[in-house]
MARBA-3410 file (N, C-alpha, C, O; in Angstrom, 1 decimal):
174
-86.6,49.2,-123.7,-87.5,48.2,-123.0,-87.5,46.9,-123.8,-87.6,45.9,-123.2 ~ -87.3,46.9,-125.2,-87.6,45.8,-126.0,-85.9,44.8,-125.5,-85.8,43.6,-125.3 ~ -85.0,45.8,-125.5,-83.7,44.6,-125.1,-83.6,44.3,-123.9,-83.1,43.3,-123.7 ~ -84.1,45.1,-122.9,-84.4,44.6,-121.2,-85.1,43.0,-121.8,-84.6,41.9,-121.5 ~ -86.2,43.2,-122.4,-87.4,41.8,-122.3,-86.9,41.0,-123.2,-87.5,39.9,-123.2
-85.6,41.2,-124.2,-85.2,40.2,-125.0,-84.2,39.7,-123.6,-84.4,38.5,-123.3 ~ -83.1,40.4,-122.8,-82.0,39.8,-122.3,-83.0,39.5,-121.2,-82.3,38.9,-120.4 ~ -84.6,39.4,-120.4,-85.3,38.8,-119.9,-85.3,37.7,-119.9,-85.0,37.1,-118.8 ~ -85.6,37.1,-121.2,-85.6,35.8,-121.7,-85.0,35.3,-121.9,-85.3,34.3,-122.6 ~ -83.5,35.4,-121.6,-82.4,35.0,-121.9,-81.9,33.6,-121.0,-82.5,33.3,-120.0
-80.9,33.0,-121.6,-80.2,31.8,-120.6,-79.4,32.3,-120.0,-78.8,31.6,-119.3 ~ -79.2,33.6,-120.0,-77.8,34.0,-119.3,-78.5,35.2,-118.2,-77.7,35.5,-117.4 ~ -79.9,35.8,-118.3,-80.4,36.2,-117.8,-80.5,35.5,-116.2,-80.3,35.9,-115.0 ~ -80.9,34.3,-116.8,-81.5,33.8,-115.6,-80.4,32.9,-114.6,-80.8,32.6,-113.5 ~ -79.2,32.7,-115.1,-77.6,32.8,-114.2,-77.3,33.7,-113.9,-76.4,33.4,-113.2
-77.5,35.2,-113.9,-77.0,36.3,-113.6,-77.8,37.2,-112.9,-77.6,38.4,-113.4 ~ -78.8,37.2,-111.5,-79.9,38.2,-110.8,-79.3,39.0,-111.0,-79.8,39.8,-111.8 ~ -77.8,39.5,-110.3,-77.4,40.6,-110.5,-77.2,41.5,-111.9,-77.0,42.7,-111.9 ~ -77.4,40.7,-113.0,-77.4,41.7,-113.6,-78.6,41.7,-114.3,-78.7,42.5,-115.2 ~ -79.5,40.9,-114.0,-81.2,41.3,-114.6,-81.3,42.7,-113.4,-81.7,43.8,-113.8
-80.9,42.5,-112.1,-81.2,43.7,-111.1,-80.9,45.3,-111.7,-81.7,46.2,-111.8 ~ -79.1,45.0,-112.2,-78.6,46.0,-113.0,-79.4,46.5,-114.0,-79.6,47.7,-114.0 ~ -79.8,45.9,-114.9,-80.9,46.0,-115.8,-81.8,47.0,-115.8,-81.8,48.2,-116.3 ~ -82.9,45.9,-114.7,-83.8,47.1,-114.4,-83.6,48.5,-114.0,-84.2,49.5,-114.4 ~ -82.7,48.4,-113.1,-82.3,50.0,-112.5,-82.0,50.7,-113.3,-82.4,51.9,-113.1
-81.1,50.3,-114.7,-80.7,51.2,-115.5,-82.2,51.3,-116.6,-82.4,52.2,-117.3 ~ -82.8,50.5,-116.5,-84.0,50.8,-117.3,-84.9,51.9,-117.0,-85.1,52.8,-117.7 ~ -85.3,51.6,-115.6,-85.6,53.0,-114.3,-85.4,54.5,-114.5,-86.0,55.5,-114.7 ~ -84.2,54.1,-114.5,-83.6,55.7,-114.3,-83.2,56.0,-115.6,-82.6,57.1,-115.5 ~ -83.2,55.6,-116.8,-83.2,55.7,-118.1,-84.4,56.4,-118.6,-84.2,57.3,-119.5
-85.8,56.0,-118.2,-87.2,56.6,-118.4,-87.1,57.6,-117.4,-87.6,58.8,-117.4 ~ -86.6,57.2,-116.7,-87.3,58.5,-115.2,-86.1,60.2,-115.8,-86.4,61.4,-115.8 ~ -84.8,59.7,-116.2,-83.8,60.5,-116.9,-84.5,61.7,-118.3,-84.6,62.9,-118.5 ~ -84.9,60.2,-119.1,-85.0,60.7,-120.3,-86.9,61.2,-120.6,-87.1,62.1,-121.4 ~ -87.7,60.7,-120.0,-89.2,61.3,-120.1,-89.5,62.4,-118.6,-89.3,62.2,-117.4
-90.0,63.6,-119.5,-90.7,64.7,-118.3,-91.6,64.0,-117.8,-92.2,63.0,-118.3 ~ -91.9,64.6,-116.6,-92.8,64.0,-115.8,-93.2,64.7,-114.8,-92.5,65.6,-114.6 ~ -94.7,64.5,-113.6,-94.4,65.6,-112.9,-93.6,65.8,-111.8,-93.6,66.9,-111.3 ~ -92.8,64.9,-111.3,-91.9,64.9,-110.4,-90.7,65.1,-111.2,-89.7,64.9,-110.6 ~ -90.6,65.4,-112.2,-89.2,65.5,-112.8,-88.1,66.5,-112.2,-86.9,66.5,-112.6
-88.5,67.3,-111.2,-87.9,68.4,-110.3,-87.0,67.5,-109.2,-85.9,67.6,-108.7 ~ -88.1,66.5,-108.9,-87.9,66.4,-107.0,-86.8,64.9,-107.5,-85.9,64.5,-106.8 ~ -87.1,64.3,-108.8,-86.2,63.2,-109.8,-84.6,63.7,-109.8,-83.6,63.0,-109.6 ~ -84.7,65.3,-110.1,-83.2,65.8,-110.8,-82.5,66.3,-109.3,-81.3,66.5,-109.2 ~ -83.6,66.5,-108.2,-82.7,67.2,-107.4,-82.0,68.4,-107.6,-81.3,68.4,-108.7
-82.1,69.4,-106.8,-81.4,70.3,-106.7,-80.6,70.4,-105.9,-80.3,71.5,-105.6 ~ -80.0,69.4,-105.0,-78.8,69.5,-104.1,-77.6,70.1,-104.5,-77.2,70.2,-105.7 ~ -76.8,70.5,-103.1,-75.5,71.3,-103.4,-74.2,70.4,-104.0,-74.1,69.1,-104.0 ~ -73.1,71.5,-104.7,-72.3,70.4,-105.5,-71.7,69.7,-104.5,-71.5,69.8,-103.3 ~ -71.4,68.7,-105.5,-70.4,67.5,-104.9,-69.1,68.0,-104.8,-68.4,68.5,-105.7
-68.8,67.5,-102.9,-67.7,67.8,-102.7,-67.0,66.5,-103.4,-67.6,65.7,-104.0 ~ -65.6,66.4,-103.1,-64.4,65.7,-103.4,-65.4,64.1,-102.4,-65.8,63.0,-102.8 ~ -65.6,64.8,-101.1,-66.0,63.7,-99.9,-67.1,62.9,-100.5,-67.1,61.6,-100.6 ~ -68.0,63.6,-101.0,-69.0,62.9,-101.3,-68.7,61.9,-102.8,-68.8,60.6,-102.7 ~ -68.3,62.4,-103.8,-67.7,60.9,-104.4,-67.3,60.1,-103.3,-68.1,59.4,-102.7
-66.0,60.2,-103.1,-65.2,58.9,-102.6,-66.1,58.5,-101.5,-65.7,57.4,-101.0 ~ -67.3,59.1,-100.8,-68.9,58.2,-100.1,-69.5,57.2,-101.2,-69.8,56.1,-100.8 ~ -69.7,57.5,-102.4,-70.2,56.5,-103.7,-69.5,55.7,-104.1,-69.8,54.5,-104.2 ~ -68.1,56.4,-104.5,-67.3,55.4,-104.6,-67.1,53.8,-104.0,-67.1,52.7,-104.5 ~ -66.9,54.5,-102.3,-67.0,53.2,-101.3,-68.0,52.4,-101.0,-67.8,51.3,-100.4
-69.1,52.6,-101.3,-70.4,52.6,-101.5,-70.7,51.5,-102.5,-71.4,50.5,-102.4 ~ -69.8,52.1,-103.7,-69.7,51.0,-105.2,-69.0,49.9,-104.6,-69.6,48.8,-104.5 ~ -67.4,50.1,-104.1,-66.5,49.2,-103.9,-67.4,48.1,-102.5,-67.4,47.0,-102.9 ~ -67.8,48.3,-101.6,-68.6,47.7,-100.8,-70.4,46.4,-101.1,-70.8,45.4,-100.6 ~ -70.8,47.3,-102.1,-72.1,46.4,-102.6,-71.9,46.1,-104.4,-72.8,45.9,-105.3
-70.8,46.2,-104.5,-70.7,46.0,-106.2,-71.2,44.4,-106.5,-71.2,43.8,-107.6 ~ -71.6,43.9,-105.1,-72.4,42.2,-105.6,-73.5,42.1,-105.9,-74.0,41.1,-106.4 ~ -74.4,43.9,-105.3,-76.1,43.7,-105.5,-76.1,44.8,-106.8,-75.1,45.4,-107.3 ~ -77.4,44.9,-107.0,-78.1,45.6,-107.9,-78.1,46.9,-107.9,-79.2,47.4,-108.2 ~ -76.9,47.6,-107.6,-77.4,49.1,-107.5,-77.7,49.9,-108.2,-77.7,49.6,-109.4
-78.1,51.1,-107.9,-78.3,52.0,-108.7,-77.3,53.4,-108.6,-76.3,53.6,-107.9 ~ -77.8,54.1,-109.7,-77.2,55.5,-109.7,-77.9,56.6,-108.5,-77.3,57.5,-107.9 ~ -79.4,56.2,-108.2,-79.5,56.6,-107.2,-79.1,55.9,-106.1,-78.6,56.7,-105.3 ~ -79.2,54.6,-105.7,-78.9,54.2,-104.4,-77.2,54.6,-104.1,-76.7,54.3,-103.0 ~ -76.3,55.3,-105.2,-75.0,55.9,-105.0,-75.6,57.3,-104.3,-75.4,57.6,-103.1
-76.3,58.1,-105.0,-76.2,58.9,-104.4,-76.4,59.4,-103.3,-75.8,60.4,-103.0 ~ -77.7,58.6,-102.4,-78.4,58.2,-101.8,-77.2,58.1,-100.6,-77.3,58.9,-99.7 ~ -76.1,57.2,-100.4,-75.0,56.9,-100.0,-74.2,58.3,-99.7,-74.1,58.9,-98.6 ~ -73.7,58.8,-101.0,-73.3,60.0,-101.0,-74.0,61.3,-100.3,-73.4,62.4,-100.3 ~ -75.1,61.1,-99.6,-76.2,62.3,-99.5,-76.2,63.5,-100.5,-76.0,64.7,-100.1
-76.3,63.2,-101.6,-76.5,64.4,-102.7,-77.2,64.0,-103.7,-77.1,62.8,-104.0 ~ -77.9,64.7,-104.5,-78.8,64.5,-105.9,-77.7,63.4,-106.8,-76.5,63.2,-106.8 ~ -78.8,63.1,-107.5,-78.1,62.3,-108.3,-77.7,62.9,-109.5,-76.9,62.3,-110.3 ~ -78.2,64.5,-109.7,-77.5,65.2,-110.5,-76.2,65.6,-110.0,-75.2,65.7,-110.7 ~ -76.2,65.9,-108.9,-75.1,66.4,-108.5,-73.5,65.2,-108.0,-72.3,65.5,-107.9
-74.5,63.6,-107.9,-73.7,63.1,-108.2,-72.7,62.8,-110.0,-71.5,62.4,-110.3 ~ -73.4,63.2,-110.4,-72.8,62.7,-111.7,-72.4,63.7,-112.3,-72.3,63.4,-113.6 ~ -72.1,64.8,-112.0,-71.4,65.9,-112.0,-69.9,65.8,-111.5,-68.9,66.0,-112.1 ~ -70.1,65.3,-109.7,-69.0,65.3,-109.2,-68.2,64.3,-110.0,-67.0,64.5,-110.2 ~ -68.7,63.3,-110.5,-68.2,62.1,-111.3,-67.5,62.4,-112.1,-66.3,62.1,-112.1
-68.0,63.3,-113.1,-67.8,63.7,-114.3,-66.5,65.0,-113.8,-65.7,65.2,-114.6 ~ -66.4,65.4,-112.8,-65.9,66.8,-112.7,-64.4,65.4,-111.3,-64.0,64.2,-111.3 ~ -64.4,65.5,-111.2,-63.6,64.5,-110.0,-62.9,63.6,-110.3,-61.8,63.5,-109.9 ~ -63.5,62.4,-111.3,-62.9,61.2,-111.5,-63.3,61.2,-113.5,-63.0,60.1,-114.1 ~ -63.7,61.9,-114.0,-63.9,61.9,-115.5,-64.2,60.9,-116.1,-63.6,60.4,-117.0
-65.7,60.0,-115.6,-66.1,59.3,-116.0,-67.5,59.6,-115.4,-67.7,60.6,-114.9 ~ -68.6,58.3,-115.5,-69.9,58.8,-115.0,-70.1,57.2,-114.0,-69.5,56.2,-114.3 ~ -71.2,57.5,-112.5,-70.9,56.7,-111.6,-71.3,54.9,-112.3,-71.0,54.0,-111.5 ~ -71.8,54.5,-113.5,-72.2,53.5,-113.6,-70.6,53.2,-114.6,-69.8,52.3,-114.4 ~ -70.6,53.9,-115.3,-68.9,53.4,-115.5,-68.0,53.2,-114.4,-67.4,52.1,-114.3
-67.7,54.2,-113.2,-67.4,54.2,-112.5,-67.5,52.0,-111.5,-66.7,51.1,-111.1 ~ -68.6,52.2,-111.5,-69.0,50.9,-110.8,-68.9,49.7,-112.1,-68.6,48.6,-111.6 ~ -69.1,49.8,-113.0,-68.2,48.5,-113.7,-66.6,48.4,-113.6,-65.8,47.5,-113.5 ~ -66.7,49.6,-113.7,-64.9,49.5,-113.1,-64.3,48.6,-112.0,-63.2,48.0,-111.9 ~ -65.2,48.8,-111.4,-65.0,48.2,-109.9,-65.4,46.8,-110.2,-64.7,45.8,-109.9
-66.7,46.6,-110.7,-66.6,45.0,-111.4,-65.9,44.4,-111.4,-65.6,43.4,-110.8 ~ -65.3,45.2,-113.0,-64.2,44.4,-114.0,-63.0,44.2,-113.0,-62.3,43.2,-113.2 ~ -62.6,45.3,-111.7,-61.3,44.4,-111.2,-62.0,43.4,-110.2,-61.1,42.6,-109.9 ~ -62.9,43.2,-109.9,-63.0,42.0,-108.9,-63.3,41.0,-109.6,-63.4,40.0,-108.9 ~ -63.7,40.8,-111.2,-63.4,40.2,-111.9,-62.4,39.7,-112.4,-62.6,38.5,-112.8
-61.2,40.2,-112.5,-60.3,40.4,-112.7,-59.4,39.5,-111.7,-58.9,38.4,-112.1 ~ -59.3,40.1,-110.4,-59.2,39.2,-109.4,-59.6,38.0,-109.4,-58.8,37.0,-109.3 ~ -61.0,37.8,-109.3,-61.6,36.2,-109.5,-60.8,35.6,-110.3,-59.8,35.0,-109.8 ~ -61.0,35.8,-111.5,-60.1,35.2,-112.7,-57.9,34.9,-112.5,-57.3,34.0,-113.2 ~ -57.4,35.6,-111.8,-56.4,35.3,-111.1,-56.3,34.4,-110.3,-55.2,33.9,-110.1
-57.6,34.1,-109.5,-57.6,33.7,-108.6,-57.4,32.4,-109.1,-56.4,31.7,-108.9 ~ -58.5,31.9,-109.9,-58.3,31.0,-110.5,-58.0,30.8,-111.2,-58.9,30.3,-111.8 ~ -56.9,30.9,-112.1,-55.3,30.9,-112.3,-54.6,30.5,-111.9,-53.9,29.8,-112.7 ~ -54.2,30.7,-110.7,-53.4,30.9,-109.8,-53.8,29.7,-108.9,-53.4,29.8,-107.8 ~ -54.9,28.1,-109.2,-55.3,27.3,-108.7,-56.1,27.7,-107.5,-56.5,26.8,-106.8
-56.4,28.9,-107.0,-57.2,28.8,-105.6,-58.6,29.4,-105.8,-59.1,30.1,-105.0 ~ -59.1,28.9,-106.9,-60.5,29.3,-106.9,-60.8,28.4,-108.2,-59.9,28.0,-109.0 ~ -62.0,28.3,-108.2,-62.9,27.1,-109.8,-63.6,28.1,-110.2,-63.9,29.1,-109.5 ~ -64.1,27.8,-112.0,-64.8,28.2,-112.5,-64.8,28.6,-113.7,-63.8,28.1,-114.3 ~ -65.6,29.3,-114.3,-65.0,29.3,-115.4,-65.2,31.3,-116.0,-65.5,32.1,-115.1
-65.0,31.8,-117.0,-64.9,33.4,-117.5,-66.2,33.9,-117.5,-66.6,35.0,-117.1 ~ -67.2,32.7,-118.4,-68.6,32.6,-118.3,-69.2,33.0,-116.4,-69.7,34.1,-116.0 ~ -69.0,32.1,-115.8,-69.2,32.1,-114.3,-69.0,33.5,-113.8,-69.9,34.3,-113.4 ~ -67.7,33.6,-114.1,-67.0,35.1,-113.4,-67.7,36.4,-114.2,-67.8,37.4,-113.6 ~ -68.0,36.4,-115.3,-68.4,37.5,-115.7,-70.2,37.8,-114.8,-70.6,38.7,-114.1
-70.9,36.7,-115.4,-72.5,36.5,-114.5,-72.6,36.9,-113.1,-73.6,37.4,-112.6 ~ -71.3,36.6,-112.4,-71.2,36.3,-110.7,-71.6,38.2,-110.7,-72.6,38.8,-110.5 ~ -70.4,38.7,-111.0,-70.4,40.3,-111.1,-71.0,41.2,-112.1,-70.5,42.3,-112.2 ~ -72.1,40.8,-112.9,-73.2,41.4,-113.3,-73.1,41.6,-114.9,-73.9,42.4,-115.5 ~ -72.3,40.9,-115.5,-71.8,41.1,-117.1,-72.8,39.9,-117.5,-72.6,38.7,-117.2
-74.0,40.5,-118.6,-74.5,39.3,-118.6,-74.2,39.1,-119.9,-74.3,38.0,-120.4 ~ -73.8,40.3,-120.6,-73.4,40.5,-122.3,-72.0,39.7,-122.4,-71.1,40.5,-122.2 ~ -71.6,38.6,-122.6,-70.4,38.4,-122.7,-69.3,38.6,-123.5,-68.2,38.1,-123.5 ~ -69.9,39.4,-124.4,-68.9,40.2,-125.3,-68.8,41.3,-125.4,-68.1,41.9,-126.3 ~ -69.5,41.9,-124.6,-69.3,43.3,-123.8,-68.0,43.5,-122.5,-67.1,44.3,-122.2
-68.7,42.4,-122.1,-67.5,42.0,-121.0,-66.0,41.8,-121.2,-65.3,42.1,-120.2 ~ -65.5,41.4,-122.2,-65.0,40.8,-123.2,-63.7,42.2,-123.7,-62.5,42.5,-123.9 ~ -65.1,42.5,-123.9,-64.7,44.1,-124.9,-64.3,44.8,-124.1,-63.2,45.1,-124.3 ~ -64.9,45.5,-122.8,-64.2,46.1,-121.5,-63.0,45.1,-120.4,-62.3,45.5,-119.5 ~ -63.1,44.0,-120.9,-61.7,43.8,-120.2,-60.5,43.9,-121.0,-59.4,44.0,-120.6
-60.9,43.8,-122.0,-59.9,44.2,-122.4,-59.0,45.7,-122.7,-57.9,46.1,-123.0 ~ -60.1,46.2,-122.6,-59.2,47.9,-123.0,-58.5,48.2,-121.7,-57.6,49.0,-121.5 ~ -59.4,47.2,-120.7,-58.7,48.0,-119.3,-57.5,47.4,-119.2,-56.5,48.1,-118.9 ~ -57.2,45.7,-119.5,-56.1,44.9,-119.3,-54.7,45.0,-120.4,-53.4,45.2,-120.3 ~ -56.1,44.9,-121.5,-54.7,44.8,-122.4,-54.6,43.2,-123.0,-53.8,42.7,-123.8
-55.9,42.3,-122.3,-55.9,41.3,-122.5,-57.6,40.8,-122.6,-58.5,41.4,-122.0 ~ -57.9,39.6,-123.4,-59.3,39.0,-122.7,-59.1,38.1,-121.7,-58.3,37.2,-121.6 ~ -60.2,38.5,-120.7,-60.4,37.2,-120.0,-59.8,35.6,-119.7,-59.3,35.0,-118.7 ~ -60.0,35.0,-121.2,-59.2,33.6,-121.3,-57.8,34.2,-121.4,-56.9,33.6,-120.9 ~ -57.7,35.2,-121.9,-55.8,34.9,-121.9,-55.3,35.1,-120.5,-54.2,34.7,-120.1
-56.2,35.7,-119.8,-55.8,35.8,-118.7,-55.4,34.7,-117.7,-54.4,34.6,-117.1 ~ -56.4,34.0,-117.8,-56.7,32.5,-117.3,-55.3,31.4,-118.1,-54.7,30.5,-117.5 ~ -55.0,31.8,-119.5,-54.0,31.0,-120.2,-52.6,30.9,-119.5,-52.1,29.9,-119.1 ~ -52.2,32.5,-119.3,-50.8,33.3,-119.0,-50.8,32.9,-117.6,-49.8,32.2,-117.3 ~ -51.8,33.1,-116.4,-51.2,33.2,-115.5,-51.5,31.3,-115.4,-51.1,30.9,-114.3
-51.9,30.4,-116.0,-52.0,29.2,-115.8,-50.9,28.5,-115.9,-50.8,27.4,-115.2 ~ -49.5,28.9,-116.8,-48.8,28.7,-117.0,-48.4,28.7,-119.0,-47.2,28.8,-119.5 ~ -50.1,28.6,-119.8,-50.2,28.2,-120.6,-49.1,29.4,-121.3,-48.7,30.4,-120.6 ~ -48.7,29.2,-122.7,-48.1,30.3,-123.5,-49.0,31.4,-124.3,-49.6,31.0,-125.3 ~ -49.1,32.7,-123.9,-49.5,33.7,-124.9,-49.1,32.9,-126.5,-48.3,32.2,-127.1
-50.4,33.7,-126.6,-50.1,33.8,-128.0,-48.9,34.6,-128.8,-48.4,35.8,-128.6 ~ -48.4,33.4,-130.1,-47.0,34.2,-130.5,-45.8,33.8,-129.7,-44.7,33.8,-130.2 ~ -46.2,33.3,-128.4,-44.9,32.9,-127.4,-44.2,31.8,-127.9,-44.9,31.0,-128.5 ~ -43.0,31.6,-128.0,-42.5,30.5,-127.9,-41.9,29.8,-127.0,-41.0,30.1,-126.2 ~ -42.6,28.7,-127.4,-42.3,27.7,-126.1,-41.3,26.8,-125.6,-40.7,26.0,-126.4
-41.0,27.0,-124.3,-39.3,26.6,-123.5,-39.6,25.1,-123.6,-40.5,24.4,-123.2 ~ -38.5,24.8,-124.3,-38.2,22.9,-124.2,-36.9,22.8,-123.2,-36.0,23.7,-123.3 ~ -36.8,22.1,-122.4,-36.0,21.5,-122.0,-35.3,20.6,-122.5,-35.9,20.0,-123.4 ~ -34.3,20.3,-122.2,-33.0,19.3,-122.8,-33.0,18.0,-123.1,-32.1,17.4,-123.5
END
């Protein structure tokens, strides 16, 4: 609660709805997760397991609204099954859990963006692109693009601009 209300007040909070949105939901279902309560029954769901179908329902579900604020329930919700039994099928299906799952999907339309402009057909800047798609930690952001890429962000933006990687050496002409 106390880093929800510090990244509240933040400058970067308030460029980024979507991911103050993100925020709260994971704030939500963080208390509703981690404190008993008396709905804690009708919270955990007892629905049947997740087929194979019902991920790739969440999945598409992620890849479709990955611009708003979702939740782990509004996946499963999608999926028609508990949200335990979502994050089961997650865990048992694709070996990750659905909110990793859905940064994933982020980071490549991130990813993309950032090509895009590269590649001169889109403005902006790493800052822009990370906020647009809900990264409001930018060294978080940073830190997951890279394990996925292999690269950060700016180098991304450098290489495909034309600039030289680092270490590269640079072609002179005659």
């Amino acid at each position: 609660v106390r880093a929800f209300a510090e990244f509240a007040d933040s400058v970067l909070a308030a460029r980024s709805p979507l991911g103050v949105g993100h925020f709260e939901q994971l704030l939500v279902n963080g208390l509703l997760d981690a404190q008993p309560h008396v709905l804690s029954e009708s919270v955990a769901g007892r629905g049947p397991a997740v087929l194979p179908s019902a991920v790739r329902r969440a999945a598409d579900f992620c890849a479709e609204h990955a611009h708003e604020p979702i939740s782990v329930a509004d996946m499963a919700l999608a999926a028609r099954v508990s949200v335990r039994s979502l994050r089961e099928g997650f865990r048992v299906h694709l070996a990750t859990t659905p909110l990793a799952y859905l940064r994933r999907v982020r980071l490549d339309l991130a990813r993309r963006d950032l090509l895009a402009i590269a590649d001169g057909h889109g403005f902006g800047t790493v800052t822009e692109v990370a906020l647009r798609w809900g990264f409001a930690h930018l060294g978080r952001f940073t830190g997951h693009y890279r394990r996925v890429y292999g690269e950060t962000p700016s180098q991304t933006l450098r290489r495909k601009a034309g600039y030289p990687q680092k270490g590269a050496v640079p072609v002179v002409s005659g």
